[in-house]
N, CA, C and O atoms as a MOPAC input file, in Angstrom:
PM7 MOZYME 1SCF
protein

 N      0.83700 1    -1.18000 1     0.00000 1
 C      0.00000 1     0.00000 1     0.00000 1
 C      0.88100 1     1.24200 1     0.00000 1
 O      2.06500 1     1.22900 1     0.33500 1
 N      0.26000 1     2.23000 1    -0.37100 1
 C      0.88000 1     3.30700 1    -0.81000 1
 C      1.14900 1     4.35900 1     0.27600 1
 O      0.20200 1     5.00100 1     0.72800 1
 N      2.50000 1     4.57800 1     0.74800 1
 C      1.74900 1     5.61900 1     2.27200 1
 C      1.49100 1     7.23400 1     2.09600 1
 O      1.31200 1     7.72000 1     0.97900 1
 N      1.48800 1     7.99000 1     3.25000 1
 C      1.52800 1     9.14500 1     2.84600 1
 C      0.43800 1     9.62200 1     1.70500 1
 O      0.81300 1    10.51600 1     0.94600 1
 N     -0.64300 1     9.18400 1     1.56600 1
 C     -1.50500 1     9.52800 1     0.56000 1
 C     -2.92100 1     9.77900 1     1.20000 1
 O     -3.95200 1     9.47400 1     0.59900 1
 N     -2.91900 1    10.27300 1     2.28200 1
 C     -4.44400 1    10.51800 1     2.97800 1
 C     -4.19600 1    11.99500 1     3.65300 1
 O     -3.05600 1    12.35200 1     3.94800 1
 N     -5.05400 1    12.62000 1     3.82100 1
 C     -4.69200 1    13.62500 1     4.30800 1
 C     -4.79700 1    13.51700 1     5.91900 1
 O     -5.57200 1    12.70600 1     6.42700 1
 N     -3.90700 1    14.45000 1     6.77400 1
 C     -4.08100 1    14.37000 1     8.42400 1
 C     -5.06100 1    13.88700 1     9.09700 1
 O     -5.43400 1    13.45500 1     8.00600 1
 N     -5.62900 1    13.63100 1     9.61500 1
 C     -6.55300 1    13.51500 1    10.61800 1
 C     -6.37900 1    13.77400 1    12.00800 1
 O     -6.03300 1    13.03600 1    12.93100 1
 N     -6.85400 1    15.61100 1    11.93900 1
 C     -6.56700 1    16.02300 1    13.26200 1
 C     -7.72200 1    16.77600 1    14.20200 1
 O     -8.89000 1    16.72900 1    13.81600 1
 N     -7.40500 1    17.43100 1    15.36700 1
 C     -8.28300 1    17.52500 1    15.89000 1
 C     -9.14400 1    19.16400 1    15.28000 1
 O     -8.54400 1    19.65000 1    14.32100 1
 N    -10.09100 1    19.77100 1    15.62400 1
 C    -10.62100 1    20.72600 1    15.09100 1
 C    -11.42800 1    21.07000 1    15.75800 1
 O    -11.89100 1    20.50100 1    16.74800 1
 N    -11.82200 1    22.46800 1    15.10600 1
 C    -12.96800 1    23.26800 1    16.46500 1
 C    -13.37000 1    24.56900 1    14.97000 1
 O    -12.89900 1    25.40000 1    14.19400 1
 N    -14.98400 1    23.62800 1    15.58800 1
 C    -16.17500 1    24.71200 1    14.43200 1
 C    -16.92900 1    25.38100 1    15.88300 1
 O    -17.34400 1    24.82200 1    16.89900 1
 N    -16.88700 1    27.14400 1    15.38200 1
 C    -17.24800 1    27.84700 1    16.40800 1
 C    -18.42900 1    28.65300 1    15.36800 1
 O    -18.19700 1    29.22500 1    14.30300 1
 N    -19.79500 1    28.47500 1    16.09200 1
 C    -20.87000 1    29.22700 1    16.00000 1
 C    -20.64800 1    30.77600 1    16.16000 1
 O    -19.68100 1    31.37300 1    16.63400 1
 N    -21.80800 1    31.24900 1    15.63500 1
 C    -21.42800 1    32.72800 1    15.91500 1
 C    -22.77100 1    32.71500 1    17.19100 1
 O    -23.05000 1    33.88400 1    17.46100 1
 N    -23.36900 1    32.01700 1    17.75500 1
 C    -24.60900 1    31.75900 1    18.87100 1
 C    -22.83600 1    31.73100 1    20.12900 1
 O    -23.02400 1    31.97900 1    21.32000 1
 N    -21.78300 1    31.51100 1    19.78500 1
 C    -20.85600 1    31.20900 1    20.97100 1
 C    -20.80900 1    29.64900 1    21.18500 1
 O    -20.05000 1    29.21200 1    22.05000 1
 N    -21.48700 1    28.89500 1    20.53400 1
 C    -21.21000 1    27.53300 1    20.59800 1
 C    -19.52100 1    26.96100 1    20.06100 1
 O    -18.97700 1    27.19900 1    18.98200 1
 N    -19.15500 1    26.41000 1    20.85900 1
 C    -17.98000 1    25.59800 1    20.10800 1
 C    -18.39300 1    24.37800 1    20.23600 1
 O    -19.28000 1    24.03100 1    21.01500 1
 N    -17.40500 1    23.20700 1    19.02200 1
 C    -17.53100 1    22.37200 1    18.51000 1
 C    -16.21500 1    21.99800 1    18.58600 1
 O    -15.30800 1    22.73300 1    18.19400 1
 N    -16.01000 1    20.72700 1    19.14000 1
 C    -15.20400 1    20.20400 1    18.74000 1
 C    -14.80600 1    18.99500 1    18.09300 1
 O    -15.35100 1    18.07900 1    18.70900 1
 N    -13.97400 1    18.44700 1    16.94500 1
 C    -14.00400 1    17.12200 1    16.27700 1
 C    -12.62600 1    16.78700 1    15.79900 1
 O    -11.51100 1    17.23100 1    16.07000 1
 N    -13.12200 1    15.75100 1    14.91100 1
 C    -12.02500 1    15.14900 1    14.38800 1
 C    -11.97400 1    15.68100 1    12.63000 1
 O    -13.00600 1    15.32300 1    12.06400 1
 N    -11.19800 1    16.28900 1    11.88600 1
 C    -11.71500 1    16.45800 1    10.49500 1
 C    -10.22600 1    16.21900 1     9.58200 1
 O     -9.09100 1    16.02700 1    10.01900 1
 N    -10.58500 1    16.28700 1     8.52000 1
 C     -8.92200 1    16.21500 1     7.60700 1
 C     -9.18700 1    17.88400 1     6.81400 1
 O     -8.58400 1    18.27500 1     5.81500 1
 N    -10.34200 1    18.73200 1     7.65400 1
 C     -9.82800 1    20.17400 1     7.23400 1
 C     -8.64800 1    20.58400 1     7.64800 1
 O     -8.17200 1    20.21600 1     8.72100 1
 N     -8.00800 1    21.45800 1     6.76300 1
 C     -6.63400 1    22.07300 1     7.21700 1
 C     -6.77600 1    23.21400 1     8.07000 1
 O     -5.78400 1    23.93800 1     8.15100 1
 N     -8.00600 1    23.59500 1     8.85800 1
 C     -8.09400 1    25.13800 1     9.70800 1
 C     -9.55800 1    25.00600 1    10.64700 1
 O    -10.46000 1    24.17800 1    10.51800 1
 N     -9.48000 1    25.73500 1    11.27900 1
 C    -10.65000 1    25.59700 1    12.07800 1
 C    -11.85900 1    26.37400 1    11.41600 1
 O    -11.56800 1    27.23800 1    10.58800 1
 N    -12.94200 1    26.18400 1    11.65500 1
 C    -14.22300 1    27.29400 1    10.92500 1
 C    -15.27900 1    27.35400 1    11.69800 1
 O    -15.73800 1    26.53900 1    12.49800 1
 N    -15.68300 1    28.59200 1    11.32100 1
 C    -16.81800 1    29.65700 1    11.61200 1
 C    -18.13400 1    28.80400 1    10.75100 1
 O    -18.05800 1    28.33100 1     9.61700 1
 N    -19.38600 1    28.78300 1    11.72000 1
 C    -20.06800 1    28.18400 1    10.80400 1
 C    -21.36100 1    29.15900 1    11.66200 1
 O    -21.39300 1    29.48100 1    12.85000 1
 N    -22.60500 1    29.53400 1    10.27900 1
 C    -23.83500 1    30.02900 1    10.92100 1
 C    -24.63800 1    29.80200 1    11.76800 1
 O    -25.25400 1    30.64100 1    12.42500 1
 N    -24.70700 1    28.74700 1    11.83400 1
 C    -25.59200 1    28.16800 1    12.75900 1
 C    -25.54500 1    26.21900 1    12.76700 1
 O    -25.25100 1    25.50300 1    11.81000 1
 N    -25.92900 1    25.79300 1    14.13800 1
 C    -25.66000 1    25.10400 1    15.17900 1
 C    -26.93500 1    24.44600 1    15.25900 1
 O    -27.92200 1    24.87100 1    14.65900 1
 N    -26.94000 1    23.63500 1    15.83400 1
 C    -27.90600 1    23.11100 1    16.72700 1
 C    -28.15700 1    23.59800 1    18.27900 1
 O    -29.09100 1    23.14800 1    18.94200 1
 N    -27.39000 1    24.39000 1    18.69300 1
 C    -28.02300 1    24.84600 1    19.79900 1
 C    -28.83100 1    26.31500 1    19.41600 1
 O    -29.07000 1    27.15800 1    20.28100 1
 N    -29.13500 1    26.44300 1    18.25800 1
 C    -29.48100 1    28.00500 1    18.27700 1
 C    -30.06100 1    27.55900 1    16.60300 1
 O    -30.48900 1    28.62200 1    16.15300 1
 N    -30.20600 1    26.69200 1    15.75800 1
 C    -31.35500 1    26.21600 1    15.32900 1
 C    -32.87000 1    26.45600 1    15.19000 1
 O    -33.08200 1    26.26300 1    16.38700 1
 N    -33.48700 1    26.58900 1    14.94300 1
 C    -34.92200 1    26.55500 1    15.10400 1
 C    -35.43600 1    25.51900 1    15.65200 1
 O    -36.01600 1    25.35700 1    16.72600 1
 N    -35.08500 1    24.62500 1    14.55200 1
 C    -35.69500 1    23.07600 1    14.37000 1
 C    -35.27300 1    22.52600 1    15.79000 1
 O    -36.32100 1    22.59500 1    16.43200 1
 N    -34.31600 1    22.02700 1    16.60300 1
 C    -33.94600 1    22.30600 1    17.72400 1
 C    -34.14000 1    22.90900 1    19.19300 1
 O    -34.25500 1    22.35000 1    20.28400 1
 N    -34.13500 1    24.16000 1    18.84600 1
 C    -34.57100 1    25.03800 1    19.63000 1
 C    -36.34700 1    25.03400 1    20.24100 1
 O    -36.74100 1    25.48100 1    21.31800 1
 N    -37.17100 1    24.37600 1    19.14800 1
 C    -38.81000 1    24.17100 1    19.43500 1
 C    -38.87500 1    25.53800 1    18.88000 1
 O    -39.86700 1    25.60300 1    18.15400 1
 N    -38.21100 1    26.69700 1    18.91800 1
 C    -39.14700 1    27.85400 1    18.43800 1
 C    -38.84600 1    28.30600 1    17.23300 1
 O    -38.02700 1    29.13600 1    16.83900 1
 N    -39.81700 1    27.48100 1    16.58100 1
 C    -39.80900 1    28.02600 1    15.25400 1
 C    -40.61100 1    29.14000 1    14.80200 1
 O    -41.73500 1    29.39300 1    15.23500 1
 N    -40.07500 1    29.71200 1    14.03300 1
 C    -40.80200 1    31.18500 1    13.23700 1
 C    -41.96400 1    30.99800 1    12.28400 1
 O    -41.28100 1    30.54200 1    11.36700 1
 N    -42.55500 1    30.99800 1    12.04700 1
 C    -43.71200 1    30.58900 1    11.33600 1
 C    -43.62500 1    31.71000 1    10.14300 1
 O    -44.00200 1    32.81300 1    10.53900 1
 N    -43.26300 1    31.68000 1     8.94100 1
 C    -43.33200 1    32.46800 1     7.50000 1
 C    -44.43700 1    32.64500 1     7.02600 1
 O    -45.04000 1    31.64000 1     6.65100 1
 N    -45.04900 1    33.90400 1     6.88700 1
 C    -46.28500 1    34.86900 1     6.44800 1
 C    -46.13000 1    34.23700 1     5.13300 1
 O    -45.57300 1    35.04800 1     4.39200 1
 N    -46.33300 1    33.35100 1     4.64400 1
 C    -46.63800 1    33.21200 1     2.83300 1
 C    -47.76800 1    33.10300 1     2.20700 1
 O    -48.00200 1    32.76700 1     1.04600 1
 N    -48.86600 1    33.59800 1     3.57300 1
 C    -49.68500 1    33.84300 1     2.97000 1
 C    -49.88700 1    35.26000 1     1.82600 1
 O    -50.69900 1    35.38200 1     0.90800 1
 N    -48.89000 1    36.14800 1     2.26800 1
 C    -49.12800 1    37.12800 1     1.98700 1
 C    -48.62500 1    37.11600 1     0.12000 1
 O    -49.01400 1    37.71200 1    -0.88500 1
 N    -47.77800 1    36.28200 1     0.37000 1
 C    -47.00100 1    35.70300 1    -1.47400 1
 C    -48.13900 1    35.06800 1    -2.38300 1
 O    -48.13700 1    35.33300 1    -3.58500 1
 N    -48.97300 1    34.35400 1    -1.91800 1
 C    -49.78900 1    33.86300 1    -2.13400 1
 C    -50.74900 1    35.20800 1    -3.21700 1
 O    -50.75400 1    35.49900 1    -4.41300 1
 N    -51.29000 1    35.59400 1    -2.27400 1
 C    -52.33900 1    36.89600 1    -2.49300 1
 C    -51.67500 1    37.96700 1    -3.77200 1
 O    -52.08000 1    38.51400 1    -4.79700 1
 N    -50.66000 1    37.87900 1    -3.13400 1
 C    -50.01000 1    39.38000 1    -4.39800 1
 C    -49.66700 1    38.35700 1    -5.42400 1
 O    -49.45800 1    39.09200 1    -6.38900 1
 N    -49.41800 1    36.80400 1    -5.96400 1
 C    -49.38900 1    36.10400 1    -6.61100 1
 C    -50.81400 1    36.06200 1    -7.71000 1
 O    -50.88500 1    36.39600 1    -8.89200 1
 N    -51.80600 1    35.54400 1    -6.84000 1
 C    -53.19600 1    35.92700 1    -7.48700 1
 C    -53.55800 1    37.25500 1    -7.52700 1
 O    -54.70200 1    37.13200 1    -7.96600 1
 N    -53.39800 1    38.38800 1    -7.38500 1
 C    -53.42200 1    39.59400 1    -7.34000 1
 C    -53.18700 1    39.64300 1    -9.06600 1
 O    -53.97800 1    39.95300 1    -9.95800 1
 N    -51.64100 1    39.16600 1    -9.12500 1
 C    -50.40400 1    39.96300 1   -10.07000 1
 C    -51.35000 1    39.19900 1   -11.75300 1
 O    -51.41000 1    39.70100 1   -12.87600 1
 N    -51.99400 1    37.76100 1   -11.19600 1
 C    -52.97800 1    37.10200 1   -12.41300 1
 C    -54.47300 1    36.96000 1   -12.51100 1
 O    -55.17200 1    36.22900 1   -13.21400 1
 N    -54.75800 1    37.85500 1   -11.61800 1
 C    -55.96100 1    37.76900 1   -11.55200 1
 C    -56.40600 1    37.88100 1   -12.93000 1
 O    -56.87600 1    36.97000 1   -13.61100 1
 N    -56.19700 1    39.17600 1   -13.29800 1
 C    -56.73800 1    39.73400 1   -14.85700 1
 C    -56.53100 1    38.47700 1   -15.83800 1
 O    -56.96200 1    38.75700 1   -16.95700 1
 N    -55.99100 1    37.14900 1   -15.75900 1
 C    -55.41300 1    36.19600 1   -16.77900 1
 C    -56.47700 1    35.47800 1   -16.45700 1
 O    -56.78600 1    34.56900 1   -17.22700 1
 N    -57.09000 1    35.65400 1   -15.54400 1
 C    -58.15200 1    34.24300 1   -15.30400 1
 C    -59.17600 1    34.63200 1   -15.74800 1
 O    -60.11900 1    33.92700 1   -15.38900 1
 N    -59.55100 1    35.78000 1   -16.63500 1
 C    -60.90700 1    36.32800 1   -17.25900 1
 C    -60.83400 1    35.49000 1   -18.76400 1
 O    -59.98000 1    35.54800 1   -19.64900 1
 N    -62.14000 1    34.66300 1   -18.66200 1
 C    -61.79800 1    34.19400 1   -20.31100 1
 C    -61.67700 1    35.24700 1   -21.32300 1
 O    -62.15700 1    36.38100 1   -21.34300 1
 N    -60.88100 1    34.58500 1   -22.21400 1
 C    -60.15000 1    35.29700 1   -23.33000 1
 C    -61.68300 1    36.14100 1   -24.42300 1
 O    -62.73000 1    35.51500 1   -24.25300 1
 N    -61.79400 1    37.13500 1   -25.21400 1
 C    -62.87600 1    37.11400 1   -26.01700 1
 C    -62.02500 1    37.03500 1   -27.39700 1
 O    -60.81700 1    37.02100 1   -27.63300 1
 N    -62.99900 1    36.99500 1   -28.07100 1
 C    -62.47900 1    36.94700 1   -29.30300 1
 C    -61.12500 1    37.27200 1   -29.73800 1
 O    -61.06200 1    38.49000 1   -29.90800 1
 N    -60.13800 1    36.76000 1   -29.96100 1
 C    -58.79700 1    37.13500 1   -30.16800 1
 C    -58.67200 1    37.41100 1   -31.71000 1
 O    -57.80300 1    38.16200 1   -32.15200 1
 N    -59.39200 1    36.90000 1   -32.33600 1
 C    -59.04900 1    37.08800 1   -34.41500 1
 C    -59.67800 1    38.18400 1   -34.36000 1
 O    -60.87900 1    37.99900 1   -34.15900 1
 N    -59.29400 1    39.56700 1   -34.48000 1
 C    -60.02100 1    40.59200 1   -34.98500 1
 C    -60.04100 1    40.38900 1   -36.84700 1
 O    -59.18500 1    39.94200 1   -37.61100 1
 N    -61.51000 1    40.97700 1   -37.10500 1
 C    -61.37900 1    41.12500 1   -38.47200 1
 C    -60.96900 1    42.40700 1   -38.95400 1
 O    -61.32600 1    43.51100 1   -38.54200 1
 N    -60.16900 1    42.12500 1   -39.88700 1
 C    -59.42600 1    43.09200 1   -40.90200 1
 C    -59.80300 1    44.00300 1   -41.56900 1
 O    -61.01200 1    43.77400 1   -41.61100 1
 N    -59.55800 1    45.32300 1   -42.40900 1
 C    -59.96300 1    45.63100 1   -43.64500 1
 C    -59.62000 1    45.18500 1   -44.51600 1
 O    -58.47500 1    44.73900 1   -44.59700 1
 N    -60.57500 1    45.13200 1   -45.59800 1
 C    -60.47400 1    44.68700 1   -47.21500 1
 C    -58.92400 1    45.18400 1   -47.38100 1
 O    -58.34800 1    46.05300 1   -46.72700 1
 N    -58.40300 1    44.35300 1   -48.48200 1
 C    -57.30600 1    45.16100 1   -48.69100 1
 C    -57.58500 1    45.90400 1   -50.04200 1
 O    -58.79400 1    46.08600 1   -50.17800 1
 N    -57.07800 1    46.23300 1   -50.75000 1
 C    -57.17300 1    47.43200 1   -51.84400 1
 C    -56.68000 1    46.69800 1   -53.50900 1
 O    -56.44600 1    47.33600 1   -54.53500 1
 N    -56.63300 1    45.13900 1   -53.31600 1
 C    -56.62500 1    44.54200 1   -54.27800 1
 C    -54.74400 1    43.89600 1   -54.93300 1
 O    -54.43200 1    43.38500 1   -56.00800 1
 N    -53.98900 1    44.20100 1   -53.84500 1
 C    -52.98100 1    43.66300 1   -54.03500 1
 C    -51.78200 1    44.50400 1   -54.99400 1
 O    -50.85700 1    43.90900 1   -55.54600 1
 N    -51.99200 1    45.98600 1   -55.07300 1
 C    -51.20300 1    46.93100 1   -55.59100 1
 C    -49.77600 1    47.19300 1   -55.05500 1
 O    -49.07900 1    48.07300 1   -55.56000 1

């Protein structure tokens, strides 16, 4: 087997911006900043935010309402033409 062909496996520390640290095992070369955690989560946390989409909804049908009127006659008729001059 071939040696020297894996990368480190060392220790590491992912730090929340909630102040959580983390610590592990990774073959990253640096430690990192990460958004969010499980201690500061929603999903986690039980308090989740509940998103108004109703309101997307409304200005959605709003923005087509006018499209949902059946169409009338779309072929307007023409004038005669003048005989092909």
């Amino acid at each position: 087997m071939k040696k020297n062909i894996h990368p480190k496996y060392e220790n590491r520390t992912f730090k929340c911006v909630c102040g959580n640290v983390i610590e592990t095992r990774s073959t990253m070369d640096k430690d990192t900043t990460i958004e969010i955690c499980s201690n500061c989560h929603p999903f986690f946390t039980g308090k989740q935010k509940l998103v108004d989409s109703a309101g997307r909804v409304e200005r959605f049908r709003k923005k087509y309402e006018k499209n949902e009127e059946p169409q009338k006659d779309s072929k307007k008729k023409s004038a005669p033409s003048s005989g092909g001059q």
